[in-house]
C-alpha positions as a Markdown table, in Angstrom:
| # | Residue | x | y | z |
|---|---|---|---|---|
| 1 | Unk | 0.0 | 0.0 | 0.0 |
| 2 | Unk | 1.0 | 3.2 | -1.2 |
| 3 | Unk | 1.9 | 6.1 | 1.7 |
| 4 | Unk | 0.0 | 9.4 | 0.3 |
| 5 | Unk | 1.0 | 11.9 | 3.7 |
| 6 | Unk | 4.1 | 12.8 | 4.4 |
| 7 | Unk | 5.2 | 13.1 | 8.3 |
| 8 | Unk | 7.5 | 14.7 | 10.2 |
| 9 | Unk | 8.3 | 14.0 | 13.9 |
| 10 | Unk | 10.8 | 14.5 | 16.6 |
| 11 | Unk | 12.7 | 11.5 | 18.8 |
| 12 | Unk | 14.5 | 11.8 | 21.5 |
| 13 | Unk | 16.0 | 8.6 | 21.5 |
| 14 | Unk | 17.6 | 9.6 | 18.2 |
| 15 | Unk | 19.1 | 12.9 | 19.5 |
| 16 | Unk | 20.4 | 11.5 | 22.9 |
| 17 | Unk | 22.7 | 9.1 | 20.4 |
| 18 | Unk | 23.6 | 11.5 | 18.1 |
| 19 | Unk | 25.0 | 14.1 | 20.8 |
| 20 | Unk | 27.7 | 11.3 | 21.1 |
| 21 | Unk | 28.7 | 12.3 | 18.1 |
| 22 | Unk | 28.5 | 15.8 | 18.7 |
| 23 | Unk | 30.8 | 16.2 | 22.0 |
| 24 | Unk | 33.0 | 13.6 | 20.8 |
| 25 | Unk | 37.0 | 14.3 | 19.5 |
| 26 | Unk | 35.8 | 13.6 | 15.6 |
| 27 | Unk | 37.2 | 16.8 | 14.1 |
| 28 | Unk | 33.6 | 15.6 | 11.4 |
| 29 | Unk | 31.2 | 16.5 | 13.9 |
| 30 | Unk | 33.4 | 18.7 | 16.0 |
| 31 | Unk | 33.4 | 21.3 | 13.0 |
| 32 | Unk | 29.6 | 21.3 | 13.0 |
| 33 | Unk | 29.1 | 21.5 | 17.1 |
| 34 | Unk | 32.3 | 23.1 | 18.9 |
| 35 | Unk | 29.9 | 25.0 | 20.8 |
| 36 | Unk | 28.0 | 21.9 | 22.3 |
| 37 | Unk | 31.6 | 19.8 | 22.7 |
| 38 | Unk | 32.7 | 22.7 | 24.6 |
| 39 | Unk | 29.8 | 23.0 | 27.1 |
| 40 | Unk | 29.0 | 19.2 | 27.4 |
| 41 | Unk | 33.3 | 18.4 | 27.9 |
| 42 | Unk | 33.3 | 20.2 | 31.1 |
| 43 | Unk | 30.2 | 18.6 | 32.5 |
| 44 | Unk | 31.0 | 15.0 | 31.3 |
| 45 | Unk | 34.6 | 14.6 | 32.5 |
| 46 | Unk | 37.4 | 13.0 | 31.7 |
| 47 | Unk | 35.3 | 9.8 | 32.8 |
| 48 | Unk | 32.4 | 10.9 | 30.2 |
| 49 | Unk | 34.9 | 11.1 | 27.5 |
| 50 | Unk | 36.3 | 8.1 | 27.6 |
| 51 | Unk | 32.9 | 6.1 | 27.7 |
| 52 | Unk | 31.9 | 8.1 | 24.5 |
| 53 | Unk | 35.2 | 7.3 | 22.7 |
| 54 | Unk | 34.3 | 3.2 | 23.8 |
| 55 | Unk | 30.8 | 3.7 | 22.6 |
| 56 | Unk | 32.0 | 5.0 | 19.0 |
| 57 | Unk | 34.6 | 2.8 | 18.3 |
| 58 | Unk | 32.4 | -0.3 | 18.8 |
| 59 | Unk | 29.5 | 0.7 | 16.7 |
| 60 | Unk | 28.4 | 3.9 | 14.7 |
| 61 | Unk | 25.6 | 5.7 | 15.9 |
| 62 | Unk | 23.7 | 5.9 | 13.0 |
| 63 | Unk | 23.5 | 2.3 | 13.1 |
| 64 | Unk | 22.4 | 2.2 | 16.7 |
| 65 | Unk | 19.8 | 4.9 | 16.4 |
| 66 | Unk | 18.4 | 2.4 | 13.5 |
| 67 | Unk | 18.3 | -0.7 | 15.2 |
| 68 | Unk | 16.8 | 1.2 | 18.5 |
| 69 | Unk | 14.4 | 2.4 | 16.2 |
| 70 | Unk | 13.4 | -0.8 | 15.1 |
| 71 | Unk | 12.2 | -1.5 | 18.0 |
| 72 | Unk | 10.4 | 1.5 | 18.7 |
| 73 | Unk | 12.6 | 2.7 | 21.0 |
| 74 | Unk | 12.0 | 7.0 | 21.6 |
| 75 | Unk | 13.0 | 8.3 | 24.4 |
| 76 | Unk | 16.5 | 8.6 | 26.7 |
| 77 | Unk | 14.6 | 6.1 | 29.4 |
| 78 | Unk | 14.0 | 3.3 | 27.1 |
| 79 | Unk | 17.5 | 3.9 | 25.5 |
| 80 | Unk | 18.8 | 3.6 | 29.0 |
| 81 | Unk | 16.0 | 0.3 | 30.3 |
| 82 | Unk | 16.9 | -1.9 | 27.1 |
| 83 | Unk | 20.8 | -1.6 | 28.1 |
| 84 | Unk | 20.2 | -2.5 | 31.9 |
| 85 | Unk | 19.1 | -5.9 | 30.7 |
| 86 | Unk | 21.2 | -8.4 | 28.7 |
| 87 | Unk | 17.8 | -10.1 | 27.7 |
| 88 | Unk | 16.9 | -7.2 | 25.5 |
| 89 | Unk | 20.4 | -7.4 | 23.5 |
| 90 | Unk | 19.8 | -11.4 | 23.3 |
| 91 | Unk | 16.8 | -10.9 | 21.8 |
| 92 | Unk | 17.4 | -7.7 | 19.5 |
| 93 | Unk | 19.7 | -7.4 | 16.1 |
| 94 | Unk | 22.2 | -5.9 | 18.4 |
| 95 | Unk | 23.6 | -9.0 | 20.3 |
| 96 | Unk | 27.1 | -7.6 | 19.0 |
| 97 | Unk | 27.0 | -5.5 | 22.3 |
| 98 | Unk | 26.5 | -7.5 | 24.8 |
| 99 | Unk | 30.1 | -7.4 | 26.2 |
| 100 | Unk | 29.7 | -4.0 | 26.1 |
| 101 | Unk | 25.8 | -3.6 | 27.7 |
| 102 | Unk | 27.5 | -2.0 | 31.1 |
| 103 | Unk | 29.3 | 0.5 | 28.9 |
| 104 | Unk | 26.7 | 1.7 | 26.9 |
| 105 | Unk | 24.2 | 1.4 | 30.1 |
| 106 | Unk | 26.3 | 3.5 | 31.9 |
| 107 | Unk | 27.3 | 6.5 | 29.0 |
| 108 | Unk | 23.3 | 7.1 | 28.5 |
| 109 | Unk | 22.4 | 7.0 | 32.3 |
| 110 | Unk | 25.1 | 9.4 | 33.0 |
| 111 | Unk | 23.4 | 11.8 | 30.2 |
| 112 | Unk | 20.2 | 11.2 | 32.5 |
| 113 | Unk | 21.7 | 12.2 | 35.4 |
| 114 | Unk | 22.9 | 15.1 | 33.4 |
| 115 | Unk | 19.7 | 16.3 | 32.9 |
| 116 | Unk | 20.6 | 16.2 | 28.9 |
| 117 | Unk | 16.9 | 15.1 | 28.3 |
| 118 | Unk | 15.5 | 17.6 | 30.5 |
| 119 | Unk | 17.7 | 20.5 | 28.4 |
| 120 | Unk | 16.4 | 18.6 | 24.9 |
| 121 | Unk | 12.3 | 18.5 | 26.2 |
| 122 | Unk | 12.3 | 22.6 | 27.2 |
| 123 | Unk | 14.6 | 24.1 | 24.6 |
| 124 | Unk | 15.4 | 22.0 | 21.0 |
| 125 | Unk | 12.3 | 20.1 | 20.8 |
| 126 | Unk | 9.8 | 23.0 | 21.0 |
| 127 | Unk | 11.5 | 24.6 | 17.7 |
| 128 | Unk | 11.5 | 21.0 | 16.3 |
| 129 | Unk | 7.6 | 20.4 | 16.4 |
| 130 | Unk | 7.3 | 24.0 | 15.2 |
| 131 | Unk | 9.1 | 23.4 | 12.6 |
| 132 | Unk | 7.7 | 20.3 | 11.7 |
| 133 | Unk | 4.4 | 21.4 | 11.4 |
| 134 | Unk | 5.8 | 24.0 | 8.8 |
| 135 | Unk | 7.4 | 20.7 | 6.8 |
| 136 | Unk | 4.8 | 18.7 | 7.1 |
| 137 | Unk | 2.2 | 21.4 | 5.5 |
| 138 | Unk | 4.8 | 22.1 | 2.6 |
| 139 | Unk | 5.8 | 19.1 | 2.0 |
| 140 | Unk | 2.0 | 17.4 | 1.3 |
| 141 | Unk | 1.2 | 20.5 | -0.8 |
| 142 | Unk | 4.4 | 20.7 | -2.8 |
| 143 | Unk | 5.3 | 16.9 | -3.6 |
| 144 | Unk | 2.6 | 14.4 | -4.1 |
| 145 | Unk | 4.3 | 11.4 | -2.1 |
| 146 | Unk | 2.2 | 8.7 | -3.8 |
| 147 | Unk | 3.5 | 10.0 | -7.3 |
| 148 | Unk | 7.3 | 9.6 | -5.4 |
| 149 | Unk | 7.0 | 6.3 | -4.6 |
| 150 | Unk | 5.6 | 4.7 | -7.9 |
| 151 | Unk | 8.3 | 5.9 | -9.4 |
| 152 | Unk | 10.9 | 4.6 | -7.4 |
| 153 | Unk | 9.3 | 1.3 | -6.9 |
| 154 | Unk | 9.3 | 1.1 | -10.6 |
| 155 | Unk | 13.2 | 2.3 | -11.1 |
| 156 | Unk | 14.3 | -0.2 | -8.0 |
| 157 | Unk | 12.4 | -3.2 | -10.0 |
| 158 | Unk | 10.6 | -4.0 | -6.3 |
| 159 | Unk | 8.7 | -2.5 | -3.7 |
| 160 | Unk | 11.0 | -0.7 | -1.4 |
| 161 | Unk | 9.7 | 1.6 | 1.7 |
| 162 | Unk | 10.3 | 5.4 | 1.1 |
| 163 | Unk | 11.6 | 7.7 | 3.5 |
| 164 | Unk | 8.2 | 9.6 | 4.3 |
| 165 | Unk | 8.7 | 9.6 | 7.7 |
| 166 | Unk | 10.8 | 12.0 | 8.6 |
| 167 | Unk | 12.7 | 12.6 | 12.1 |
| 168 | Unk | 13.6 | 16.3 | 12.6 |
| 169 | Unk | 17.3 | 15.8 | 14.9 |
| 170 | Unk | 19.6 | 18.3 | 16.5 |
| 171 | Unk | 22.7 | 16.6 | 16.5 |
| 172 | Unk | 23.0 | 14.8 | 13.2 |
| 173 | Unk | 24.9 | 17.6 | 10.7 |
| 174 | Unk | 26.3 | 17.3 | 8.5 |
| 175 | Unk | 24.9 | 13.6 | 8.0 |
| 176 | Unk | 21.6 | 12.1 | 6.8 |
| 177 | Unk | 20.7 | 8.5 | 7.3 |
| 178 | Unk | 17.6 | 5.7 | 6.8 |
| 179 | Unk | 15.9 | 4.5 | 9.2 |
| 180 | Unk | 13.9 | 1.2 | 8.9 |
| 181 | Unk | 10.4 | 1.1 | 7.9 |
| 182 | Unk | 10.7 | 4.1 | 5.4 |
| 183 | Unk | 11.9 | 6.7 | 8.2 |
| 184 | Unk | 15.2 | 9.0 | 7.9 |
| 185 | Unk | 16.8 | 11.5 | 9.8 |
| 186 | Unk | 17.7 | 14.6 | 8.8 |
| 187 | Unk | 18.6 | 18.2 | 10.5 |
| 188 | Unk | 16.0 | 20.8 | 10.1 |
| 189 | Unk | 18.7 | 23.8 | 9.5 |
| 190 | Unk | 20.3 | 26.4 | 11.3 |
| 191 | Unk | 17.4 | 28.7 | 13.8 |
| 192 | Unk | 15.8 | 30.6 | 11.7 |
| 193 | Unk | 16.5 | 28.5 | 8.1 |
| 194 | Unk | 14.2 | 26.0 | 6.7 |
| 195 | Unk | 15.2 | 23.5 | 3.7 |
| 196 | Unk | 13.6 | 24.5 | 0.8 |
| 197 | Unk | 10.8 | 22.0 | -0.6 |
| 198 | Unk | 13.0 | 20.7 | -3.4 |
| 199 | Unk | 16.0 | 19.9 | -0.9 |
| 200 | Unk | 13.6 | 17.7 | 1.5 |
| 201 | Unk | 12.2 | 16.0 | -1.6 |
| 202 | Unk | 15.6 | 15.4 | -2.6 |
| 203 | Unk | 16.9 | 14.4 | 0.1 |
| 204 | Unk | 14.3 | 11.8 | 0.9 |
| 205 | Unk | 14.9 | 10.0 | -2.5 |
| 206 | Unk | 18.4 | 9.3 | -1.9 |
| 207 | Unk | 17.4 | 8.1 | 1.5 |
| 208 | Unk | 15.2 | 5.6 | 0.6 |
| 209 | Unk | 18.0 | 4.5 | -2.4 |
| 210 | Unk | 19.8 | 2.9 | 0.5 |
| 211 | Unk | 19.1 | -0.7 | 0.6 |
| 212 | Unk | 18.3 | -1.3 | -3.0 |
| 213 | Unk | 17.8 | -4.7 | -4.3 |
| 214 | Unk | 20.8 | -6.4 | -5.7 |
| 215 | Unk | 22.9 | -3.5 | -3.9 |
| 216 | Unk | 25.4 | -5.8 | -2.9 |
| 217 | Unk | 25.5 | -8.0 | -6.1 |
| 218 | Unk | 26.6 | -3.8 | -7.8 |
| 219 | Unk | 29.2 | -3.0 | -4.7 |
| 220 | Unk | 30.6 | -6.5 | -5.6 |
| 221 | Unk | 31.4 | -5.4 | -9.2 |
| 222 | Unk | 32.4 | -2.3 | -7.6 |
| 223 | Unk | 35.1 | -4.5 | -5.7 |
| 224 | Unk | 36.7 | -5.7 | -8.8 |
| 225 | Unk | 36.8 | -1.8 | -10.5 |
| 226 | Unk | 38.9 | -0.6 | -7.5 |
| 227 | Unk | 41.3 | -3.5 | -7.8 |
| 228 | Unk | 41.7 | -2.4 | -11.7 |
| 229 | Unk | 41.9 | 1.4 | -11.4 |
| 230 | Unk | 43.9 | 3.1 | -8.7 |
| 231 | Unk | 42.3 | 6.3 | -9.1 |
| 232 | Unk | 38.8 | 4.9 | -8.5 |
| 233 | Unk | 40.3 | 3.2 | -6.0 |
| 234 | Unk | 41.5 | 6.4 | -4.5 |
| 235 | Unk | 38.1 | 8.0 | -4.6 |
| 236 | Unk | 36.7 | 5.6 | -3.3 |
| 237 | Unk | 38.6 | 5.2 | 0.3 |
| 238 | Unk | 38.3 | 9.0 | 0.1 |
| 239 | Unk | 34.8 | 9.1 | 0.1 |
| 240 | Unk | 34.0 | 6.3 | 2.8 |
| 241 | Unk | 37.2 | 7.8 | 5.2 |
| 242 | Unk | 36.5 | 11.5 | 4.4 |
| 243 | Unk | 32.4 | 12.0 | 4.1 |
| 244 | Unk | 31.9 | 8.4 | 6.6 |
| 245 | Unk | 29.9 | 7.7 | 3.4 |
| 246 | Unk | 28.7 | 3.8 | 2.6 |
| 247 | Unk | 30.2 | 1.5 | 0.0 |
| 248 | Unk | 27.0 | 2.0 | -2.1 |
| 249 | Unk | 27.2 | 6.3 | -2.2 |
| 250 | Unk | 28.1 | 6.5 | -5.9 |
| 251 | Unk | 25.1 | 4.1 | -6.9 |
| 252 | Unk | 22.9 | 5.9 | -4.7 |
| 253 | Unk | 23.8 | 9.3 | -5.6 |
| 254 | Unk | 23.7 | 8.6 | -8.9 |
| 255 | Unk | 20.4 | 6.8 | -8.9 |
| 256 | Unk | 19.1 | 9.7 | -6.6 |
| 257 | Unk | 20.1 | 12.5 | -9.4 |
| 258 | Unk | 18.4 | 10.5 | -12.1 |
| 259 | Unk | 14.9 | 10.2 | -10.7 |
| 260 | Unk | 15.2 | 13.7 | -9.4 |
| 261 | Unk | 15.4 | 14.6 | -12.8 |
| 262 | Unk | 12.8 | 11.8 | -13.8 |
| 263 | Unk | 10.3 | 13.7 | -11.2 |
| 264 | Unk | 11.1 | 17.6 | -12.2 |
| 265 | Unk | 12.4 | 18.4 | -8.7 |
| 266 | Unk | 15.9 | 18.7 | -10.6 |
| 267 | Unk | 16.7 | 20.3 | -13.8 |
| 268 | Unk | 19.7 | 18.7 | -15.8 |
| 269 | Unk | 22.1 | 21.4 | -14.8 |
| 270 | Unk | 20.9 | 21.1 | -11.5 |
| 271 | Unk | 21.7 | 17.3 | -11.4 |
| 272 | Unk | 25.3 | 17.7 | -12.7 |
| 273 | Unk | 26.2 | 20.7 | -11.0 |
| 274 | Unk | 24.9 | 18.2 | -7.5 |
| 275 | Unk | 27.2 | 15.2 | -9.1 |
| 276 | Unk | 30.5 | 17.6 | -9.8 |
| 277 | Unk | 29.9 | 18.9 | -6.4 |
| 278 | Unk | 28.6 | 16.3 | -3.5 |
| 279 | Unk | 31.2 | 15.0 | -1.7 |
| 280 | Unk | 34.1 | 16.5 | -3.5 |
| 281 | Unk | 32.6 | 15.5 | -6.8 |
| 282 | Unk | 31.6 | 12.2 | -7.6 |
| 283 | Unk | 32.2 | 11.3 | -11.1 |
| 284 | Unk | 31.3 | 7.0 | -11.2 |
| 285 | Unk | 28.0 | 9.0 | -9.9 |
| 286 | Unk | 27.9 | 11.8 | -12.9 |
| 287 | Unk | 28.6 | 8.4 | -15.2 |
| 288 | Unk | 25.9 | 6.6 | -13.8 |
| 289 | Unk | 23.4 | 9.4 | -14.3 |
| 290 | Unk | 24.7 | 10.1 | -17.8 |
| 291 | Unk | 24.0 | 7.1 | -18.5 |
| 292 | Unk | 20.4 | 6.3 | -17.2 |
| 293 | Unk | 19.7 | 9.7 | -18.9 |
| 294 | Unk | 20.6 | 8.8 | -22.4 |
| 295 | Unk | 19.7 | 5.4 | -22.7 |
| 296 | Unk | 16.3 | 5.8 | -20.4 |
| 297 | Unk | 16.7 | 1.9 | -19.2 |
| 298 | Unk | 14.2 | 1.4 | -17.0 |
| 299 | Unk | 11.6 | 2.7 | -19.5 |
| 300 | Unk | 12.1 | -0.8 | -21.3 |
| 301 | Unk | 9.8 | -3.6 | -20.7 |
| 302 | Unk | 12.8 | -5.9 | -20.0 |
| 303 | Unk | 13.4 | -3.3 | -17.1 |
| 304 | Unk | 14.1 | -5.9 | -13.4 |
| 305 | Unk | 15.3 | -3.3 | -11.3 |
| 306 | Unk | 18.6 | -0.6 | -11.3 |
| 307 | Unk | 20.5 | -3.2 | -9.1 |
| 308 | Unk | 20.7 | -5.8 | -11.7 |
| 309 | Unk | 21.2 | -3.2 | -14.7 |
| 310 | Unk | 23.9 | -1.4 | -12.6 |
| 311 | Unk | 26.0 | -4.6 | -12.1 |
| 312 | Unk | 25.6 | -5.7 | -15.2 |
| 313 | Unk | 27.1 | -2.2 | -17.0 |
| 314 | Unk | 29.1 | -0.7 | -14.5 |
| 315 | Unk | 32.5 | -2.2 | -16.1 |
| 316 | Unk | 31.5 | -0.9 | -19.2 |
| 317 | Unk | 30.4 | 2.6 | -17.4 |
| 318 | Unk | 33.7 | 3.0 | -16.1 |
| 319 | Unk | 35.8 | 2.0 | -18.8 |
| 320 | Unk | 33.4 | 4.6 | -20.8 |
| 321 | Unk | 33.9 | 7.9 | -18.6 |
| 322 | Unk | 36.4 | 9.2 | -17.1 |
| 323 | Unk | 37.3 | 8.9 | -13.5 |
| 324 | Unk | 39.6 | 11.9 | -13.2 |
């Protein structure tokens, strides 16, 4: 069934994980919230620090703030209740921490004692409802979500959830990420900034691009391409060291350029300015998109989806464009 409303919420679960991020020593993050490191450094301690810097190396928190989603996890007090019990791990996706349960139960009740969720509940999550009101309302009117959704279904070959729910969170720049069940979260912008209608819709196709059928049949081909060319290869640890990006980025940006285009949210210059720029530039992307665009693939009736088209051609996409 077809999702026709779009929705946009706050979590506090989501933001309580992410400030991790935020008042960690990643220079990443750091350059986005030196204010926040600053004021939370003092208060957490050299004690505080070092159970962050555990927490991050043994798991990102993008991927924890997914799988806590899963399980409808939302606020600091159920973050902090599933790690007090090793049952919950046992019986979740996330049975990789269980040596680690008394680290990770102690980092997020220590942010509770803190009062962090207090802080989150009077000041940041007032302006987040207001301004996901204001999304919400522009986003129904603007971009017809049903329309959205056909057409990536159609490109993707299979039914695939799209990103309609959408979780306004504080401590996220300069990242974006899926969520499962066709939720993602995004920042809303700097106080007094809202994302244009075109940028949400945007954003929310590459989002649900993640995951693709037959993704990891393409990043296999992938594999073989960065043992061939150096440069690509080059590009490519860039990309995943520099941006924290995933190993499917250049499918997904390129995919997400095509049916922005597909969709008139885009304009052709808009799409390649986008490729030449995202990420430093992006040019196995730009080829990708070139290459949808001219040849119109998935408008044939032998069309089974983008991830079986992109494995089968990207050797020949490569060896086609340049990579420079």
């Amino acid at each position: 069934m077809l999702k026709t409303d779009w929705s946009f919420e706050t979590n506090e679960a989501l933001d309580m994980i992410l400030l991790l991020n935020a008042v960690s020593n990643d220079p990443f993050y750091n350059q986005h919230y030196s204010d926040v490191r600053e004021k939370w450094m003092a208060k957490l301690g050299e004690h505080g620090s070092s159970l962050i810097t555990r927490i991050r190396s043994v798991i990102s928190m993008s991927k924890l703030c997914s799988e806590l989603y899963r399980i409808n996890i939302m606020t600091l007090d159920e973050v902090i209740s599933f790690f007090e019990d090793a049952t919950n791990l046992q019986r979740s996706s996330l049975q990789i921490l269980l040596p680690h349960r008394k680290v990770f139960h102690e980092c997020f009740k220590m942010l509770k004692d803190l009062g962090l969720d207090k802080t989150w509940e009077s000041r940041a999550k007032p302006y987040l409802v207001g301004l996901a009101k204001q999304y919400g309302h522009v986003m129904n009117k603007c971009y017809p979500l049903e329309d959205m959704q056909k057409e990536i279904n159609r490109f993707l070959g299979a039914p695939q959830p799209i990103c309609s729910i959408v979780y306004l969170a504080t401590y996220i720049k300069p990242i974006a990420f899926q969520l499962p069940g066709g939720g993602m979260a995004i920042h809303p912008g700097p106080h007094g900034y809202m994302h244009l209608p075109k940028q949400l819709a945007c954003l929310c196709i590459h989002e649900s691009l993640h995951g693709f059928p037959d993704s990891a049949y393409a990043q296999e081909s992938q594999d073989v391409l960065r043992k061939k060319n150096n440069d690509f290869e080059k590009q490519y640890q860039e990309l995943i060291t520099n941006y924290n990006s995933s190993p499917e980025e250049y499918f997904v940006v390129g995919a997400d350029a095509y049916l922005s285009l597909k969709l008139n949210i885009r304009t052709h210059e808009e799409c390649v300015e986008y490729l030449k720029t995202q990420n430093g530039g992006m040019p196995l992307s730009l080829a990708i998109y070139e290459e949808l665009r001219n040849t119109k693939p998935d408008q044939e009736d032998s069309w089974i989806g983008y991830g079986q088209w992109l494995h089968n051609q990207l050797l020949t996409i490569i060896h086609d464009s340049s990579l420079s």
